[in-house]
C-alpha positions in Angstrom: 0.0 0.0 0.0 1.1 3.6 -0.5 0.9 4.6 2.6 3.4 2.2 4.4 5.8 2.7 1.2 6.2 6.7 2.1 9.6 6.9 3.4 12.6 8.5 2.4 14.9 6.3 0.8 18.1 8.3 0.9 18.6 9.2 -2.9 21.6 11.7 -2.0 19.3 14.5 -3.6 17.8 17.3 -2.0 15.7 20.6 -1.9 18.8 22.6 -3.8 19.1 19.7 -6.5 18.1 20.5 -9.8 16.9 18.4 -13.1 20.1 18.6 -14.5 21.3 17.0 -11.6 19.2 14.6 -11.3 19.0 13.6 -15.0 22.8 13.3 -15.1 24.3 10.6 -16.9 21.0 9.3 -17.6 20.0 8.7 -21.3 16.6 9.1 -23.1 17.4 8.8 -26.5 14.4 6.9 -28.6 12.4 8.0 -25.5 9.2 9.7 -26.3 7.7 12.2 -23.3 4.7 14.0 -23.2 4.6 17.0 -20.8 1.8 19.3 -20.0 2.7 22.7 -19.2 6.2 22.0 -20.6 6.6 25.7 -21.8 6.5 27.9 -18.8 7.5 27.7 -15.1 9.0 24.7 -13.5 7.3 23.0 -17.1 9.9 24.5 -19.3 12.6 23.5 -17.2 11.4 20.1 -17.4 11.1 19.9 -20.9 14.7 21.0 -21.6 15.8 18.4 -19.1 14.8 15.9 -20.9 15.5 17.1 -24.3 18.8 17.5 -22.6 18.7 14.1 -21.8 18.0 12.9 -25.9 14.0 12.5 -25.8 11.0 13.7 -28.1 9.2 15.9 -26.2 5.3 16.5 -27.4 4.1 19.6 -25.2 0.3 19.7 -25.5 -0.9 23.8 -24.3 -3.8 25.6 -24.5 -1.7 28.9 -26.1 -0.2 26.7 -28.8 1.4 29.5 -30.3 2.5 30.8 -27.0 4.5 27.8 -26.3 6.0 27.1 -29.9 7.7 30.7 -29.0 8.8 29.3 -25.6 10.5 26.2 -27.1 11.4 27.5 -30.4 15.0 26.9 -29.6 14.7 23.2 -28.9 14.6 20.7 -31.8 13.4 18.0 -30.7 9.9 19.6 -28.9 6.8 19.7 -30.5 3.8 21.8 -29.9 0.2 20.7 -29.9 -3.3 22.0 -28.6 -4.5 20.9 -25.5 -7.4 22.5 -23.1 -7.1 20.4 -20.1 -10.6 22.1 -19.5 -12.1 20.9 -22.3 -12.6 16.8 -22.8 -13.2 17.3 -26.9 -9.6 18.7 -26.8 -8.0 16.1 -24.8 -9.9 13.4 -26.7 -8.4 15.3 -30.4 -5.0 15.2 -28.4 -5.0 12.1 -27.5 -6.4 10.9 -30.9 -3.5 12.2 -32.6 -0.7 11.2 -30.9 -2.4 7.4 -31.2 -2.8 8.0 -35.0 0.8 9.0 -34.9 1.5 5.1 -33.8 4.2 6.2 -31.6 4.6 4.7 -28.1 5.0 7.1 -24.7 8.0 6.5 -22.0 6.7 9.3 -20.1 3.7 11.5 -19.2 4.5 14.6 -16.8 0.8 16.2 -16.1 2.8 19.4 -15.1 0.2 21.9 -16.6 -2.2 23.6 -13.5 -4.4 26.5 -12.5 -3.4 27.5 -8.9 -6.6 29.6 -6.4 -8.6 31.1 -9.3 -11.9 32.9 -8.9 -14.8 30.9 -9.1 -14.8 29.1 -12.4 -17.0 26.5 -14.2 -16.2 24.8 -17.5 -18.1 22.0 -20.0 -21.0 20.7 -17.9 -20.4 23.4 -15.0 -17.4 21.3 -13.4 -15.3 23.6 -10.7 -12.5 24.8 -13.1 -9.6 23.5 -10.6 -11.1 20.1 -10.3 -11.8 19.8 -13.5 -8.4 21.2 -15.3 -6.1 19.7 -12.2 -7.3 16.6 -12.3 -10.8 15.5 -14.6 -8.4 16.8 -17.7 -5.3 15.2 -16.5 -7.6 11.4 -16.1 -9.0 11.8 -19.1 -5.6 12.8 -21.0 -3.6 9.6 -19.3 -6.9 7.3 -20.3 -6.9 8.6 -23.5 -2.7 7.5 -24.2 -2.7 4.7 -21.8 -2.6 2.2 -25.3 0.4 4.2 -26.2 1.9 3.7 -22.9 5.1 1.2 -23.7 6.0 -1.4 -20.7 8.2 0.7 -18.3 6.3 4.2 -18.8 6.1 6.5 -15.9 3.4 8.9 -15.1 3.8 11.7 -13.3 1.4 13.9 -11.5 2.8 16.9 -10.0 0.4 17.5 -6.5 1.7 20.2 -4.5 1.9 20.6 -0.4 -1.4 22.5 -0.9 -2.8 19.6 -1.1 -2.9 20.4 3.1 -6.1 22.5 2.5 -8.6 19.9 1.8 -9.1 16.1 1.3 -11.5 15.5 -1.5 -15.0 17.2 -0.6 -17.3 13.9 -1.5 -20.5 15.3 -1.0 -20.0 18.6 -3.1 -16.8 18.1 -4.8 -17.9 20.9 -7.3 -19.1 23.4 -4.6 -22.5 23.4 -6.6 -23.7 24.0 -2.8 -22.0 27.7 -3.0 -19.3 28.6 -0.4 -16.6 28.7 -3.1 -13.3 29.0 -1.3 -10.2 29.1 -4.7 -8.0 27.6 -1.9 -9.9 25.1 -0.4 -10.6 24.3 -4.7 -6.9 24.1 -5.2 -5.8 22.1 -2.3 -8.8 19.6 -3.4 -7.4 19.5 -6.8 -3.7 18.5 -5.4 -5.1 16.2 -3.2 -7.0 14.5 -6.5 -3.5 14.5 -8.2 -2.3 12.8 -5.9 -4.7 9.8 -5.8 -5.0 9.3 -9.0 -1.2 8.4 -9.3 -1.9 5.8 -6.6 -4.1 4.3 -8.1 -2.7 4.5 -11.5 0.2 2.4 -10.1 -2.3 0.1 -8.4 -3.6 -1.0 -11.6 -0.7 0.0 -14.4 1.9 -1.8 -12.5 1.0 -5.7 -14.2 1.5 -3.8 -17.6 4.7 -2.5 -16.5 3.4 1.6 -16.1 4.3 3.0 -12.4 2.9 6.3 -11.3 4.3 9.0 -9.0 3.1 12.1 -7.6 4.8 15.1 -5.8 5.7 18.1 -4.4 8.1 20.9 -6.8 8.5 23.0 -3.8 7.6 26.6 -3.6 8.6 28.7 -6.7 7.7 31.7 -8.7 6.3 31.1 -11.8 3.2 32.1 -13.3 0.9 29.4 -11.9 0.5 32.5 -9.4 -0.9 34.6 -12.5 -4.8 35.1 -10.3 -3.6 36.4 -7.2 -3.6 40.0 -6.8 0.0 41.5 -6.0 -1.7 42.1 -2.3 -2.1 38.9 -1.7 1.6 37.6 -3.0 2.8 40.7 -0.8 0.7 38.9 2.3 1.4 35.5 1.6 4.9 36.5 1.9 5.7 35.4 -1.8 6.6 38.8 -3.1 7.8 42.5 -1.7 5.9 45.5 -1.6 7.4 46.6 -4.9 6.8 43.7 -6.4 10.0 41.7 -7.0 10.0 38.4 -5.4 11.1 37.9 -2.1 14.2 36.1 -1.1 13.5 33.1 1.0 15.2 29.8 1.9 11.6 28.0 1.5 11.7 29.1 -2.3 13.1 27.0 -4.8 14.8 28.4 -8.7 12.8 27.1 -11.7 15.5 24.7 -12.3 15.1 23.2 -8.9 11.5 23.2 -9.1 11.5 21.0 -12.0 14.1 18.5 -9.9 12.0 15.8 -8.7 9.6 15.5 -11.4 12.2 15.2 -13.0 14.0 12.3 -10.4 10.3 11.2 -10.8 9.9 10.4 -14.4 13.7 8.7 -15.0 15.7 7.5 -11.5 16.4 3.9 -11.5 16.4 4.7 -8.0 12.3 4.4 -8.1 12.5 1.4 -10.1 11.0 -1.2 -7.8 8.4 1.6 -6.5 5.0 3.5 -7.7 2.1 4.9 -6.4 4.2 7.7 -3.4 4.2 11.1 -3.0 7.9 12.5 -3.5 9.6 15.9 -2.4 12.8 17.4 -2.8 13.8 14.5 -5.1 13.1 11.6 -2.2 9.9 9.5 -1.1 8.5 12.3 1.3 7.4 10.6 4.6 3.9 11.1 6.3 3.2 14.7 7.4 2.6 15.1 11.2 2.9 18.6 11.6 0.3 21.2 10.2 2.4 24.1 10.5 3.5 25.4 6.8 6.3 24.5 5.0 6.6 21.2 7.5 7.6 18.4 4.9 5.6 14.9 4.6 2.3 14.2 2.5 -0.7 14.2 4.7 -2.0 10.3 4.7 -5.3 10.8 2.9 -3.5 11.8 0.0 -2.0 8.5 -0.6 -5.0 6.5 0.8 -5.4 3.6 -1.8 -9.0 3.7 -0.6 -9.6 6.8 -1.5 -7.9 6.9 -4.7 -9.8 3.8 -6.1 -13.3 5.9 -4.7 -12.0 8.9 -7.0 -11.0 6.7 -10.1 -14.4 5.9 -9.8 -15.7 8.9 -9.8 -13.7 10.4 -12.5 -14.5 7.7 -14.9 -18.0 8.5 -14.6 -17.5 12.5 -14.4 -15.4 11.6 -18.1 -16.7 8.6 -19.2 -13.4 7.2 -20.1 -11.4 4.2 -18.1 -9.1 2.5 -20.2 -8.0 0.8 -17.2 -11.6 -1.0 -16.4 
């Protein structure tokens, strides 16, 4: 079970590493990855690590021609449309990288909306939810026959996921008392189990799943808060320019253990645990912030198989049935 597997395992890595040095020495060429959000943030970084590292990166964005800017530099990248937010774009995604008959070594579901204002897309589905996580099922669902024996999946999570377990009885806040925090943690927490239970039942294939923390870092996934709040939260100055803190990580180091994630042979008798600073995290006993672990029903195997479940219905896809 996940749960008793989340402990460090003493990978010599740690919150200053960065993908670089974790991909070091390690070689991907043939390898095909597919990485949401690979154009901005700690997504970009993760995409040139691997190109680094000799693989085909496909980065499916919603700002196609946003991101072809962003990664005009790097020949082996290509750019496809992708609204997480939107299941008729993730099935067209999805059905042209099948049609394309080329198998997938990795899948990074890097690509987020962090605490936006209260936001409803297709059938009136919480944005968060729906573009964290519904998107994200239905993409992986979608590729999973692509998915060669010894794929990874990753699903970046964040230590937000501290603000809520998964709200069963109104997991789209259709009972009003929207709270964009509350939303996002809910939404981490969802990444989360869905890697679990990925790994529970893509393991006999070969496919392991992983899920984790980046760390804290300033990119634009903080795009909806108001500079007020960044300057209360701590996160920027009252000029604007980020502020300096040993909690913060660079881009580069951000993108570490998702990167440690999709490609250590360190992780390769494991799947299904929540990682952070390029390690299995342990279990979180402390609510204070920035205290390290994962809290335990994020990496309940009960719980993930009860939001499987509930995301195959919500999509109407399970390719793993």
């Amino acid at each position: 079970m996940a749960v008793a597997q989340q402990h460090k395992i003493g990978s010599g890595f740690g919150f200053r590493s960065t993908a670089a040095e974790v991909i070091d020495g390690i070689d991907l060429t043939g390898k095909l990855a597919v990485v949401t959000g690979g154009y901005s943030g700690i997504g970009i970084e993760t995409t040139k690590a691997l190109v680094g590292a000799g693989a085909a990166v496909v980065v499916p964005a919603r700002r196609a021609e946003t991101a072809a800017g962003a990664l005009a530099e790097l020949s082996t990248v290509e750019v496809a449309t992708l609204d997480l937010g939107d299941l008729a774009s993730v099935v067209a995604f999805a059905e042209g990288v099948l049609a394309s008959g080329r198998q997938i070594d990795i899948v990074i579901n890097s690509a987020g909306i962090m605490a936006c204002p209260e936001t409803r897309v297709g059938p009136g589905w919480e944005a968060q939810f729906a573009t964290n996580h519904l998107g994200h099922f239905a993409l992986v669902n979608r590729l999973w026959p692509a998915l060669r024996p010894g794929a990874r999946v990753v699903a970046v999570s964040s230590a937000a996921h501290r603000y809520s377990d998964i709200r069963w009885d109104d997991v789209m806040f259709a009972r009003g008392g929207y709270d964009k925090w509350v939303a996002y943690g809910q939404s981490k927490t969802a990444n989360s189990l869905f890697a679990v239970h990925l790994d529970r039942l893509g393991r006999e294939s070969g496919v392991r799943a992983f899920t984790l923390h980046p760390g804290g870092i300033h990119t634009p996934l903080q795009r909806h808060l108001p500079r007020a709040e960044l300057v209360a939260m701590g996160l920027l100055n009252e000029d604007g320019t980020p502020r300096p803190s040993d909690l913060f990580k660079t881009p580069e180091q951000g993108a570490a253990t998702q990167i440690w994630a999709a490609t250590s042979p360190q992780l390769a008798d494991l799947g299904g645990v929540y990682l952070e600073d390029c390690d299995v995290a342990g279990i979180r006993t402390s609510a204070e912030f920035g205290a390290p672990g994962v809290y335990p029903y994020a990496v309940d195997p009960d719980a993930a198989a009860r939001l499987w479940t509930l995301s195959a219905e919500l999509t109407g896809v399970n390719a793993l049935a």
